[in-house]
N, C-alpha and C positions, 0 to 999 in steps of 0.2 A: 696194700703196700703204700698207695699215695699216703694215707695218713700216716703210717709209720714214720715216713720220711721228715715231713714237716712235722712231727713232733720231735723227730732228730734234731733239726731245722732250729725250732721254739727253742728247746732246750737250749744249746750251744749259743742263741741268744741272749739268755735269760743271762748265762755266766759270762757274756763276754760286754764290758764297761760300754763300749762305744755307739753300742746299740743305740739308733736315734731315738732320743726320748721323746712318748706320744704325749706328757702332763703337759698342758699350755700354763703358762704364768699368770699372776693373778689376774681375774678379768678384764681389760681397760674398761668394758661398757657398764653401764647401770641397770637394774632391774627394768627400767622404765622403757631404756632403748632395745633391750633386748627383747620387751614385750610388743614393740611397734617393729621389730625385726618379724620376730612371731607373725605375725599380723601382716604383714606384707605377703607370706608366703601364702594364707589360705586366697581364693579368687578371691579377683580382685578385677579393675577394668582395665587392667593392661589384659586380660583374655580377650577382647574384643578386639586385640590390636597384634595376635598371634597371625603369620601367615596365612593359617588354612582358616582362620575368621573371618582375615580382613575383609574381602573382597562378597562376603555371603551374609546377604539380609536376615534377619529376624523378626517377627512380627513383636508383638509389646503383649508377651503372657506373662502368666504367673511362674511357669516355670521357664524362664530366660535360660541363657548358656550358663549364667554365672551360680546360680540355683542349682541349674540341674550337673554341674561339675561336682558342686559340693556335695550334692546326694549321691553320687556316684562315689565320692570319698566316705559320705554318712557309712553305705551301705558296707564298705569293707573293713569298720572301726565297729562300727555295730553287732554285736553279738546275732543277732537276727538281720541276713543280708538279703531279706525280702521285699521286693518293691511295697508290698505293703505296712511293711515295719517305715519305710521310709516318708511314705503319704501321711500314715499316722505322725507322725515327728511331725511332719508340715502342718499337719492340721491341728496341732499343738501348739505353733507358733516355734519352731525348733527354728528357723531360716527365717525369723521376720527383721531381724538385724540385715539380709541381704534383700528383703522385698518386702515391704510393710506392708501390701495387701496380701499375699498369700495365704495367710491362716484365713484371715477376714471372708475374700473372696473362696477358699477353695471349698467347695462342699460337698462335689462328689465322692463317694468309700470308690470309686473305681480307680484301678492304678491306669489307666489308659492313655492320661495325660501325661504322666510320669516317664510310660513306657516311649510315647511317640514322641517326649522331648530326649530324652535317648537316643531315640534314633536319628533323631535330625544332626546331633553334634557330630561332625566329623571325628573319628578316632585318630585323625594326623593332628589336631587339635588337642591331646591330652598328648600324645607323643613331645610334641613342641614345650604346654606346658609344662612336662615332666624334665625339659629338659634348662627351661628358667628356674625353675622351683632350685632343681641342683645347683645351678650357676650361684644361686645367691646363699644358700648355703657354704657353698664352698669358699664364695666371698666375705663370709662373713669375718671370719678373723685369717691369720695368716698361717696360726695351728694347725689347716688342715692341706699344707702343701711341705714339700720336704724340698728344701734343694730349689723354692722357687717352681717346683713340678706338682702335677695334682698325681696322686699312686692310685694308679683305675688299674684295680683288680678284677679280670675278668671271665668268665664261664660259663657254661650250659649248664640247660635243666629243662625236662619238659612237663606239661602241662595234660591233664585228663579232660577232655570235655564229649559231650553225649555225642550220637553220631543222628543229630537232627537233619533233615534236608538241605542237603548247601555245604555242611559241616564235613564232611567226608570230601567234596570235590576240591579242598582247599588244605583240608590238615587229614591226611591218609591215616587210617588207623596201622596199627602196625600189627603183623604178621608174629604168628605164635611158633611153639616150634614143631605143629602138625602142619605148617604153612600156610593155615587157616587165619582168616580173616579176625582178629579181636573183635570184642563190641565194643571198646572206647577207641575215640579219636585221640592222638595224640598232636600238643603244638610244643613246638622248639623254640625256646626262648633262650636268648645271652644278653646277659647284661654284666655293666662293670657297674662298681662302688668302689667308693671313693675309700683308701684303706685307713684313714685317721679320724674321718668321720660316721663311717658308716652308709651314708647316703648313696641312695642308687642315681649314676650320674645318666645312663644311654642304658637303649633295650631293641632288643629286635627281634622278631617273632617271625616263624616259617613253618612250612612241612616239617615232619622227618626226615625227608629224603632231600631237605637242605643242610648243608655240613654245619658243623659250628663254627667252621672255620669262615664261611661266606656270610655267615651274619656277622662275625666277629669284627671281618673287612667291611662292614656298611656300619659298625658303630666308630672303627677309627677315623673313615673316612671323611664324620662328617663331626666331626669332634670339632669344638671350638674351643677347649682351653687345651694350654699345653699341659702333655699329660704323660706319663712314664705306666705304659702299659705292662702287667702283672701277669704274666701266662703260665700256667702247666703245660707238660709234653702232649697234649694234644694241639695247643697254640703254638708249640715250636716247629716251625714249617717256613718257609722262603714265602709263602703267600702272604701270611702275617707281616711280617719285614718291610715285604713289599710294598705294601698300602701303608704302614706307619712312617715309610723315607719318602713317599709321595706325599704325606699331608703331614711331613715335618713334627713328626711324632713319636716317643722315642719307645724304646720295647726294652724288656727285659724275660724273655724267654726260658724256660728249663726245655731242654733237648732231650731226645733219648741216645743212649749208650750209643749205638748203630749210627744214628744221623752224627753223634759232635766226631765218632770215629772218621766219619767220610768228609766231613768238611778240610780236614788237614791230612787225610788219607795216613795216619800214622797212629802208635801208641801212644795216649795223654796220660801225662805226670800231672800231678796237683800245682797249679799257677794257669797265670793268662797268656792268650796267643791271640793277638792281631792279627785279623785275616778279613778278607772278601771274600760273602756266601755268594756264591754264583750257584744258577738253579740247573740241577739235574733232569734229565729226560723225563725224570716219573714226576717233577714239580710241578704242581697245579699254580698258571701265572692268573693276577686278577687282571680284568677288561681292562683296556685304556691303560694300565699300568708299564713302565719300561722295565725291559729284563736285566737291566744293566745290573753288575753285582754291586751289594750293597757291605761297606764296611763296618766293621765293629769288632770285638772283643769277644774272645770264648774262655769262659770263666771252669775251668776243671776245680771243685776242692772237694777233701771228705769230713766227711760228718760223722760226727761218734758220740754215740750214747753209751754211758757203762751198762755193760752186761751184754749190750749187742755187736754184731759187728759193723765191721765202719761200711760206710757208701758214698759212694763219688757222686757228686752232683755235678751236671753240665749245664751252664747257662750260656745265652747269647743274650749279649747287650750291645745299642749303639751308641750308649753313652761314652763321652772321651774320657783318655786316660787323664785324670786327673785326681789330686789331692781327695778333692771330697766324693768322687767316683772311685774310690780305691775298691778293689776284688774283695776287701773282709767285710765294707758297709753294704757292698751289693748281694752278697752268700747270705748275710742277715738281714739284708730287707726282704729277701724273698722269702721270709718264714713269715710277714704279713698274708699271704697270700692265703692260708687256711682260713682266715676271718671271712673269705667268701662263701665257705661251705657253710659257714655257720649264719650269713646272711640269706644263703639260700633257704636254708632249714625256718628262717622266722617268717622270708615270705610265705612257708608255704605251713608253715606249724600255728604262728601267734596271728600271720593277717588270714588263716583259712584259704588258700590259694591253690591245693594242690591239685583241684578240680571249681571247674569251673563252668555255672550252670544255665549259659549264654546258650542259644537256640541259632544264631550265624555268626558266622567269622568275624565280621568287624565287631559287631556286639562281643564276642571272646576277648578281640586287641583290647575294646574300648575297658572290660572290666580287670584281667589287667593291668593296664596301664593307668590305672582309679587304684587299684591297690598297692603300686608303685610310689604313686604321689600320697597315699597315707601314709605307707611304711615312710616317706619321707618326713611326714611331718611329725611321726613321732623322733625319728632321727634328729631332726631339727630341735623338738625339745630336747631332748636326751644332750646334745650341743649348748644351748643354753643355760641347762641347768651343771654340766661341768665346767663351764667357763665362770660362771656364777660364783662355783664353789672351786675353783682352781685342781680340778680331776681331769683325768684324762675319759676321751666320751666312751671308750671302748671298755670303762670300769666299771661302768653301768647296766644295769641289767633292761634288758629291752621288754621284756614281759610286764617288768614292774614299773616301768614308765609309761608305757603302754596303757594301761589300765589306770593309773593314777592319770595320764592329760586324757584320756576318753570322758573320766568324770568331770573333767575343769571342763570341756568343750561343752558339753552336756547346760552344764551349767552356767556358764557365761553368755551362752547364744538365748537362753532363755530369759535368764533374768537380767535385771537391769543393775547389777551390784557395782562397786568399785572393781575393773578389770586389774587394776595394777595391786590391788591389797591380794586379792586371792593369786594372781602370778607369784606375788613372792612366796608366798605360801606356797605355790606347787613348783617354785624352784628349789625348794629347802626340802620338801618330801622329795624329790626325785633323787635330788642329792644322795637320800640316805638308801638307794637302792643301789646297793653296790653289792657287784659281784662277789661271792663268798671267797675266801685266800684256802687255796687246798694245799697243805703244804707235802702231802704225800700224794703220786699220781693215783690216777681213778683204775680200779682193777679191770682187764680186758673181757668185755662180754659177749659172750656167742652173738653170732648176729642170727637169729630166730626171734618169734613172737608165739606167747601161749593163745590159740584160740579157745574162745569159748563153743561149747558143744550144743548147737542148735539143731532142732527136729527136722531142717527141713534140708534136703539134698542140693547138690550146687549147683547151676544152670549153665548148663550148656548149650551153644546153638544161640539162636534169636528167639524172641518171647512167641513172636507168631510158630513157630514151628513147634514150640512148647504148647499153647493152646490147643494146636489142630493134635498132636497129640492125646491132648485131655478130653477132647471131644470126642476122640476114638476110642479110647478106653471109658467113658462116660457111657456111648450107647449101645456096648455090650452088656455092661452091666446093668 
């Protein structure tokens, strides 16, 4: 039903003029500057000047923090995300542009070094980074703010990781519906992207039995640009609210039916009502937070697709009533907001994300949070390359960008060529990766999958209880 909706949403977009237009105008920069943009973003030595750096020594190895960040990037760009695919690249000379002795000096086949400069990096240290990397992105031109606002579209998703020692006292596997134990652990991750660039701005990781609603409040919390938060009715709640009028933040919420009913305790007609959400007995308030009610707008309108029937959408925003916050441009901006399901879908489809083969917690955040700052830096091209060519970046196909700068990276850290001849070159192929124009919708598919038919039965239980069983049947026979 959520998709149905926002494709309602798209549509009535599509046909109505005012819709804020994502195409930026011709590029002001030049190939040259945009490639020393580029290049700012991968490490660089302002990582040594990250909070959770600052203050913590390093001895003088081959594999440094600034080394071993980019292998952590290598490894979720890499078709093969084995520490050993990655030593092999070093020992290729893949990183000697970041440490000219490395290939020279490295000569152990053991990933051992590899694996204990890993673990030494603090995972608040790729957190931090991940969240410069977005800053400057988002800085880059002024295309990717509306209104002087950054649109941080935000939501849950969680994560598969094995249930190694440790791994279970921190991310609880979740219960089946015999109330039996799973064998994967599961982690909760929210993160917002940025809705005109694509870029993932903030991210926060917990149990399951943390809401998405409490991570959601530690990514607004601690936001540093001003930003116009993107929710679905699970974010529409007086907690969210809460935390974004404490940190001066502004929201644009969908409600459900039930909650915008109770807010004005009456039947809603299609138009806006200014009102103060004051929080209910059952409302969950955040820490340190004042209860005091918080003012804003509740947005009633319906939405109609031919051939369906119409649906009421309820929003809350704290945006003022004004011209350019009029109720028709905020009903349509919130049909951005699908674009995060679809950002969700590449973290975990094109970066390989959706399991993750970390042996402890922080090792889970840290890789993660490595495949966060990739998916940005192909974001980041995918930016450049339609500024370049005067397209909007969301026209572009992410797969196909993906794979065309994997082979530029490939080859530029290796060889000693002209950087700035082959940038233009992979500005003008990326360019041509554009999304196909369907000008009839796609037909609606079961949601099922055909399996294939394998000889061998499912597994149930834990492997050792699977054994001790085989053993048992073994010395009868």
């Amino acid at each position: 039903m959520y998709a149905y909706y926002n494709i309602c949403i798209l549509i009535t977009i599509q046909k109505n003029p005012s819709y804020p237009k994502l195409s930026p105008p011709p590029c002001p920069h030049s190939p040259a500057q945009l490639l020393a943009f580029f290049l700012k973003l991968l490490p660089t030595r302002a990582l040594l000047q990250l909070p959770a750096l600052k203050d913590k020594s390093f001895y003088d190895r081959l594999f440094n923090p600034l080394v071993t960040l980019w292998y952590l990037l290598f490894q979720r760009l890499n078709a093969d995300h084995t520490l050993d695919a990655a030593l092999s690249d070093a020992r290729a000379g893949g990183a000697d542009r970041l440490n000219k002795k490395l290939s020279r000096d490295l000569r152990s086949d053991s990933t051992c070094s590899y694996s204990d400069a890993r673990q030494r990096l603090p995972w608040e240290a790729l957190l931090q980074a991940l969240a410069l990397l977005a800053q400057q992105i988002v800085g880059l031109t002024p295309t990717t703010r509306w209104q002087g606002l950054v649109l941080a579209l935000i939501d849950g998703s969680t994560v598969r990781v094995r249930p190694h020692p440790g791994m279970a006292k921190e991310f609880a596997p979740q219960r089946n519906q015999y109330r039996n134990r799973a064998y994967w652990c599961l982690v909760r991750v929210v993160v917002d992207f940025c809705a005109l660039s694509g870029a993932a701005l903030d991210c926060a990781m917990g149990s399951i039995h943390i809401s998405e609603q409490q991570l959601a409040c530690q990514i607004i919390a601690r936001a540093k640009l001003k930003s116009l938060f993107l929710g679905d009715r699970n974010f529409g709640v007086f907690r969210i609210v809460q935390v974004a009028h404490k940190a001066s933040q502004e929201v644009l919420l969908r409600l459900t039916d039930r909650r915008a009913r109770k807010l004005l305790d009456r039947a809603l007609k299609p138009g806006q009502y200014s009102l103060d959400w004051k929080p209910s007995s059952h409302d969950q308030a955040e820490p340190g937070c004042s209860k005091d009610p918080v003012g804003g707008r509740l947005l009633v309108a319906q939405v109609h697709r031919k051939g369906f029937r119409r649906q009421k959408l309820y929003l809350f925003t704290t945006l003022p009533d004004r011209a350019e916050y009029s109720m028709e441009r905020l009903v349509e901006l919130y049909g951005l907001r699908w674009h995060i399901e679809l950002n969700l879908r590449y973290l975990k489809a094109q970066m390989d994300m959706v399991q993750l083969e970390a042996k402890s917690p922080d090792m889970a955040r840290k890789e993660w949070l490595a495949g966060l700052m990739a998916y940005n830096l192909v974001r980041a091209a995918q930016l450049c390359a339609a500024l370049h060519a005067g397209l909007s970046p969301l026209s572009l196909s992410f797969c196909c960008v993906r794979r065309r700068l994997e082979d530029w990276l490939e080859q530029s850290l290796r060889t000693k060529r002209s950087l700035e001849v082959s940038w233009v070159r992979l500005l003008g192929t990326m360019a041509q990766c554009r999304l196909p124009h369907r000008p009839k919708p796609r037909p609606n598919e079961p949601r099922a999958q055909r399996h294939l038919r394998l000889p061998y039965a499912p597994l149930y239980g834990s492997r050792a209880a699977a054994r001790k069983n085989l053993r048992k049947y073994a010395s009868k026979s």
